[in-house]
C-alpha positions in Angstrom: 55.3 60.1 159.5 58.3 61.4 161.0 61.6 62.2 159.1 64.3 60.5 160.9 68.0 62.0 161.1 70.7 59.9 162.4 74.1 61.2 163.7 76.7 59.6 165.9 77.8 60.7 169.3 80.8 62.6 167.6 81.8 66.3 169.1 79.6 69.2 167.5 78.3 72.0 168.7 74.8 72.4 170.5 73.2 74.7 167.4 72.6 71.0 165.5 70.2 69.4 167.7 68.8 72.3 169.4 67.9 73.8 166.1 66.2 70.3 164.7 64.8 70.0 168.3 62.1 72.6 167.1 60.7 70.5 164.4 58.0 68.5 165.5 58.4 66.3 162.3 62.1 65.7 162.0 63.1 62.8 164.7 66.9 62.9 165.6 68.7 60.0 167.1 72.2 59.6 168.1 74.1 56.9 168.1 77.0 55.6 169.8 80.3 54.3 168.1 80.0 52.1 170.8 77.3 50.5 170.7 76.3 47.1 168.7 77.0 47.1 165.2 73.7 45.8 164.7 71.4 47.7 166.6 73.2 50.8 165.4 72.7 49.0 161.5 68.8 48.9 162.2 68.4 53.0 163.6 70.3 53.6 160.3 68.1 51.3 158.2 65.1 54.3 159.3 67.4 56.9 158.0 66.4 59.5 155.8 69.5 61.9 156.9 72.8 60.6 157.7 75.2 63.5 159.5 78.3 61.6 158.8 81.4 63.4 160.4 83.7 65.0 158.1 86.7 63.6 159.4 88.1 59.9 158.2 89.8 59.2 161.3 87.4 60.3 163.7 84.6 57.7 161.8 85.0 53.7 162.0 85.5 52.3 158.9 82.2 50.1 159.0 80.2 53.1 159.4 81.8 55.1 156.3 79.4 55.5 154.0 80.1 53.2 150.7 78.8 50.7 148.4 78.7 48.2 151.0 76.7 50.1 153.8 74.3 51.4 151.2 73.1 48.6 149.9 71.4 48.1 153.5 70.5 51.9 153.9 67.2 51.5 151.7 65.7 54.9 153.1 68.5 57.0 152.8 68.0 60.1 150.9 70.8 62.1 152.1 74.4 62.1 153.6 75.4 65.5 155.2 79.0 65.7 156.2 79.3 67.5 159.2 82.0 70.0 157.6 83.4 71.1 154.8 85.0 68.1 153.2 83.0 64.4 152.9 86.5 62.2 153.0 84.6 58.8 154.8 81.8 59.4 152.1 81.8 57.7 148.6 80.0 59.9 146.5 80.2 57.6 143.2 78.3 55.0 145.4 76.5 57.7 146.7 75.3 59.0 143.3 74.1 55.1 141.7 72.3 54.8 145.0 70.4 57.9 144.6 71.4 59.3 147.4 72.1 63.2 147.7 75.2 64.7 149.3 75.7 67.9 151.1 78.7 69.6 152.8 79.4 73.1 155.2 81.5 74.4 152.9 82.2 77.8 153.7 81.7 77.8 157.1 85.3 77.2 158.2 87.2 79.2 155.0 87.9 82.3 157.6 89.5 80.0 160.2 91.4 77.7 157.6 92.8 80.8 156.2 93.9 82.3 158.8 95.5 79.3 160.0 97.3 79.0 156.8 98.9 82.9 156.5 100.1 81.9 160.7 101.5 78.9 159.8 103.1 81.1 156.9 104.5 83.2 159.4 105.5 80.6 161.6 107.9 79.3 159.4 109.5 82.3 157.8 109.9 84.0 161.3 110.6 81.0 162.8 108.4 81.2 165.9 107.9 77.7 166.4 111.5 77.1 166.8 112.3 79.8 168.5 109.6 78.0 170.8 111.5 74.9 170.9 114.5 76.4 171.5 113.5 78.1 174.5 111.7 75.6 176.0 114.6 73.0 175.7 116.9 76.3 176.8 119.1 75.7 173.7 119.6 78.9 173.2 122.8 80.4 171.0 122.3 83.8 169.5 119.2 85.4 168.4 120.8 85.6 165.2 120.4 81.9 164.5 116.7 82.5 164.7 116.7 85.2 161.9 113.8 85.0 160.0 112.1 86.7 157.1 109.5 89.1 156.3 106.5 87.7 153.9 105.9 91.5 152.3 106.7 91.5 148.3 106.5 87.5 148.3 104.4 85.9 145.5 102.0 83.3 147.1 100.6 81.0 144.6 97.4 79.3 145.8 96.6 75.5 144.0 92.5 75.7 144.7 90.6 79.3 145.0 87.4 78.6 146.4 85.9 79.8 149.7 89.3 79.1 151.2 91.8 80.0 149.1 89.6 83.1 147.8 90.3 84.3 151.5 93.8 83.6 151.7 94.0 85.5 149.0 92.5 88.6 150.6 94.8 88.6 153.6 97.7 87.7 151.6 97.7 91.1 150.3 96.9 92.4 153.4 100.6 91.7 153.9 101.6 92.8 150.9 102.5 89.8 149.0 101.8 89.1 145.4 99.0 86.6 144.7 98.6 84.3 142.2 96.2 80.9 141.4 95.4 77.7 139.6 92.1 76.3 140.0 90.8 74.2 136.8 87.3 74.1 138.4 86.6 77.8 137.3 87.4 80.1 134.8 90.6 82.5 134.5 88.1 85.8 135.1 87.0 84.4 138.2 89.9 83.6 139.6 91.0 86.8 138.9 87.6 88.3 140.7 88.6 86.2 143.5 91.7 88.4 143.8 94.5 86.2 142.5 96.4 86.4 138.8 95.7 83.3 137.1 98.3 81.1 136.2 99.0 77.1 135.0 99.9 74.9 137.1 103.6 74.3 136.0 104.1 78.5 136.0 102.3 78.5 139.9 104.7 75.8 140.9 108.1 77.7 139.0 107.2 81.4 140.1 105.9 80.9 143.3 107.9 81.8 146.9 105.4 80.1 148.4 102.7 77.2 148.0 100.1 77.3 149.1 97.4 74.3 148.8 93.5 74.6 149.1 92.0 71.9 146.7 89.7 69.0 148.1 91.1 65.6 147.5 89.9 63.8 144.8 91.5 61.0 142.3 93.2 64.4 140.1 94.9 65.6 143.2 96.0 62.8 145.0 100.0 63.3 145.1 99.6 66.5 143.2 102.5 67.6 144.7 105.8 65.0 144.4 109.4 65.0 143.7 109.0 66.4 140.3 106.7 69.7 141.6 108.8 70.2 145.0 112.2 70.1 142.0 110.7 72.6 140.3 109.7 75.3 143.4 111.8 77.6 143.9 115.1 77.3 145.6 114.1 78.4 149.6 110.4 78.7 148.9 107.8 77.6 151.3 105.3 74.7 150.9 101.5 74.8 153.3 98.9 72.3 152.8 95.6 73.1 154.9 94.2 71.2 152.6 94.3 67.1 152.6 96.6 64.4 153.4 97.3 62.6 150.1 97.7 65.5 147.7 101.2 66.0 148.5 103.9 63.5 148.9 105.0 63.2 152.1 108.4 61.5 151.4 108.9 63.4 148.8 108.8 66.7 150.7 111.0 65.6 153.4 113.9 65.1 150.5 113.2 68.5 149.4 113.7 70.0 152.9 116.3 67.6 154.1 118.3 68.8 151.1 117.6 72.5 151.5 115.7 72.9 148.4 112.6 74.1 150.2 113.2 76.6 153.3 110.1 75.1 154.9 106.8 73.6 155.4 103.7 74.2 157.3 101.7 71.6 157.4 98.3 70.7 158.7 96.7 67.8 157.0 98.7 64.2 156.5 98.7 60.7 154.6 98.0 59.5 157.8 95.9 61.4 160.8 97.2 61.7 163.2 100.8 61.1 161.8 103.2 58.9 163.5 105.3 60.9 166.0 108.6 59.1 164.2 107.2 60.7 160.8 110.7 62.2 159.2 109.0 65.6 158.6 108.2 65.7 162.3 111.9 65.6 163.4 112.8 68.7 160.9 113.0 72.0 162.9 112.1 74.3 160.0 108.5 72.3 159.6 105.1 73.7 161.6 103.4 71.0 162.4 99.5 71.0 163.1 97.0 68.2 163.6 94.1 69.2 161.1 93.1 71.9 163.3 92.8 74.6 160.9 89.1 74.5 160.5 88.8 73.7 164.4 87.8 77.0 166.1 84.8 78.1 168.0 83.3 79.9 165.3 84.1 77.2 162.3 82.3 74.5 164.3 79.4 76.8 165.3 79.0 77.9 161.4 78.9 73.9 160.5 76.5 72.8 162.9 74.2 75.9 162.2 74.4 75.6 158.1 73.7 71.7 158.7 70.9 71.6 160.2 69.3 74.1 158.7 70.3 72.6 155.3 68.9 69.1 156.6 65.5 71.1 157.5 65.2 72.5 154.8 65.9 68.8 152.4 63.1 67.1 154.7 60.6 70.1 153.0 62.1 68.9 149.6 63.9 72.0 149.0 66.8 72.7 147.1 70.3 72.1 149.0 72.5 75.1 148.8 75.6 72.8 149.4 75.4 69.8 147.2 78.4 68.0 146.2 76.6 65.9 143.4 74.2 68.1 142.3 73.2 66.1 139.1 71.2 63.8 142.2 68.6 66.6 143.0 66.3 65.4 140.5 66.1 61.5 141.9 66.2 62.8 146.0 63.4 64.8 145.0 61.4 61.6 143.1 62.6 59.7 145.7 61.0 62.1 148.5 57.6 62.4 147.3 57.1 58.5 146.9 58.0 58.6 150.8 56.4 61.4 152.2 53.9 62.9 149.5 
């Protein structure tokens, strides 16, 4: 019998199919977003895999996986988000179904990072409105566009996992001071991980900068509101690679409107992509992005490559190295054997 593995006709790169191509056993289909609900309903009825992609508005909402949709996915073992985060995935429904979920995290930490420390540097040197001001020739005296330096700076990083673990690194690169709240792991690893640890309230009070690496989850939605923002320093910095939700968007506006908060860099938002009259899109000391942070060559290329060789390796029953409800294993692997032995 034949495993099946179904995916939809979203953008990844080649590694995914060519590599489950080799597997005699493993049966990949793709389906289009296109095509009829219901003939795409009855390939996913066959399902053992489901490589959902990891991005909400990139995935139709029939076709996220909840409650609903897995009451008629009788055969489905597993959901594998196609990257790092699993925000069209329910994984409460998930877990009373019996059905395992995996993730890439990992394979896109050096990218996000990286992104975060330029957006960082974008808004204390200013280079995206120097941009803008060139390209509209606006230009007054290069004194207007003074900027500042990031060395000596205390960065305080909400989240240090794969991601923020590696902002942390290059952070000091630069010569800023590092600290971290993460409530997910203890104060010696986070200290391991190369930041200081710190509560939340003292990240928010003593930080010159913010910035924000947690997944979103029902704790962090609107982590960050009017109350945090009031409580940042006076001309810090606020980044989110992280998610739209955990910080308030209207909230944030206020606090740069009113020059509490020198700037933002922001990649994620409430709504993707944002509408272009969003007030934080018409504030010159903002860097905007489009959730590109984890999109480079080399981020999509790790994703595809750990996915499919974490979905080979689930259709031989073994252990997932990525699984975001662990306390599952047991029933996938119950489940497994009454299907294939």
């Amino acid at each position: 019998m034949k495993k099946k593995v179904v995916r939809f006709d979203f953008w990844i790169n080649p590694v995914f199919d060519e590599h489950l191509a080799k597997f005699k056993d493993i049966d990949l289909t793709i389906c289009r977003y296109a095509d009829d609900d219901k003939k795409t309903l009855a390939t996913l009825k066959e399902a053992q895999i489901y490589h959902i992609c990891a991005a909400r508005d990139e995935v139709p909402k029939q076709w996220w996986l909840g409650e609903e949709l897995l009451k008629q996915l009788p055969n489905l073992l597993c959901a594998s988000a196609s990257g790092a985060g699993f925000d069209p995935i329910d994984l409460e429904a998930c877990s009373r179904h019996g059905v395992l979920v995996v993730n890439q995290s990992s394979c896109n930490a050096d990218s996000v990072a990286e992104h975060a420390i330029g957006l960082l540097l974008s808004v204390k040197h200013r280079i995206a409105e120097s941009d803008r001001v060139m390209r509209a020739n606006a230009y007054t005296t290069r004194e207007d566009l003074m900027g500042n330096e990031i060395k000596g700076l205390t960065i305080g990083i909400v989240g240090v996992g794969h991601i923020g673990t590696r902002v942390a690194h290059l952070a000091k690169a630069f010569g800023m001071q590092v600290i971290g709240y993460d409530p997910k792991i203890t104060d010696a690893e986070i200290a391991k991980r190369g930041a200081t640890p710190v509560s939340f309230e003292q990240l928010v009070t003593q930080s010159d900068v913010v910035s924000v690496h947690c997944p979103r989850s029902p704790e962090t939605l609107n982590l960050f509101g009017a109350d945090q923002y009031r409580s940042m320093k006076k001309g810090s910095v606020f980044l989110s690679t992280a998610r739209g939700g955990i910080h308030d968007e209207k909230a944030l506006y206020e606090a740069l409107r009113d020059k509490h908060l020198s700037g933002a860099g922001l990649d994620v938002w409430t709504v993707e992509p944002p509408a272009v009259d969003n007030p934080l899109l018409s504030l010159p000391n903002v860097t905007a992005t489009y959730h590109t942070a984890g999109v480079t060559h080399e981020a999509r290329r790790n994703a595809a490559r750990m996915g499919a060789e974490q979905i080979e390796g689930l259709l031989r029953c073994e252990r997932a190295p990525r699984m975001a409800n662990p306390e599952v294993w047991p029933v996938f692997v119950e489940r497994y054997k009454k299907m294939f032995g």
